[in-house]
N, C-alpha and C positions, 0 to 999 in steps of 0.2 A: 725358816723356822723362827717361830716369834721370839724366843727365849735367845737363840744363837747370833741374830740376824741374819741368819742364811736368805741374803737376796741375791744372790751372785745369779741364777738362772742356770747356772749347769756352766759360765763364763769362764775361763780357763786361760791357758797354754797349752799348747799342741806343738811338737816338733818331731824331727826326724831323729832316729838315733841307730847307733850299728852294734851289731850285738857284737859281743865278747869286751867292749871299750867301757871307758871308766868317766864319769861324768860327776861335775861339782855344778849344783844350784845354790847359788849366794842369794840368801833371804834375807830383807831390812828385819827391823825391831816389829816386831807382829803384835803384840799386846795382844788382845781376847782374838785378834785373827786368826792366832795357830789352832783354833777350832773349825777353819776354814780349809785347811793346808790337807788335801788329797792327791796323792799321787797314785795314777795308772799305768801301768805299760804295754804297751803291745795288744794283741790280739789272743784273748782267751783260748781259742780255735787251734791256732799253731801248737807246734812242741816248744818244751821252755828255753827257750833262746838269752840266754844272760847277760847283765851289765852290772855294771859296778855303779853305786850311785852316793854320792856323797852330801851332806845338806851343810852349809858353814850361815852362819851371823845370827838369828837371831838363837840366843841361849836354850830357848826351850825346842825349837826345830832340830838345832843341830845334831849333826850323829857321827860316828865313824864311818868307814866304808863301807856299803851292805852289797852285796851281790843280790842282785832281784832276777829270776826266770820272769817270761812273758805269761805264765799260766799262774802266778801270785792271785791270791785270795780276791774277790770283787763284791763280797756279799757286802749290804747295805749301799752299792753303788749304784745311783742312777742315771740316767742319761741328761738329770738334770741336776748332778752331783751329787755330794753324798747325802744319806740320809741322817746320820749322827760323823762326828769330826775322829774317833776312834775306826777309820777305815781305811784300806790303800796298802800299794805296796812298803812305803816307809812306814806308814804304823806298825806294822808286821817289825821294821828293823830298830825305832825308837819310837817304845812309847810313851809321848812325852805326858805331860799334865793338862789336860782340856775342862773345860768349865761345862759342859755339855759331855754327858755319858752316851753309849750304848743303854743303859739302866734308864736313864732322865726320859730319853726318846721311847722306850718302850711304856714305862709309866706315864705321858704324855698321851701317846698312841692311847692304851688301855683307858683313862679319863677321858677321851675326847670320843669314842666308841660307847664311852658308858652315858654319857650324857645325853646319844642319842638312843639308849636301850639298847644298845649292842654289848655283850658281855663276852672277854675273852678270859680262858682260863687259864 
């Protein structure tokens, strides 16, 4: 996204994890990054199998402990990462402050459709 710099490619982290266990991700200082910051779990397919997940360093990622099921929200998720930085299972448990909305991305969409005569209502 030109506005976000979403050039990541869908780039990530990928690990293994065991349900019912409690996990901390230590995040440096992210600055306009935490518009980047999507967390998925699991397989949508399965039943909701739970973890505890906790985010510690930078001020605006951080959160307490959320317990996440494997069946957590994915809409706006693509396989080449999010489509706006408001998605994931941590969104769901801190929503922090992003410089890029859900709202920006659809007004964005809606402009870049109209320019080409496509009109959504």
């Amino acid at each position: 996204d030109k506005v976000t710099q979403y050039m990541t490619g869908g780039m990530g982290y990928t690990f293994l994890v065991k349900e019912g266990q409690s996990y901390t991700i230590q995040v440096g200082s992210a600055t306009y990054l935490t518009d980047l910051f999507t967390l998925e779990y699991s397989e949508a397919k399965l039943s909701s199998l739970p973890i505890t997940v906790t985010v510690t360093g930078d001020s605006l990622l951080s959160g307490p402990q959320c317990t996440i099921g494997s069946d957590h929200a994915r809409g706006w998720i693509t396989p080449y990462g999010p489509m706006h930085p408001q998605t994931g299972a941590w969104w769901n448990c801190v929503k922090w402050k992003t410089t890029y909305t859900k709202e920006d991305y659809e007004a964005d969409q809606r402009a870049h459709f109209g320019r080409r005569g496509i009109h959504m209502d």
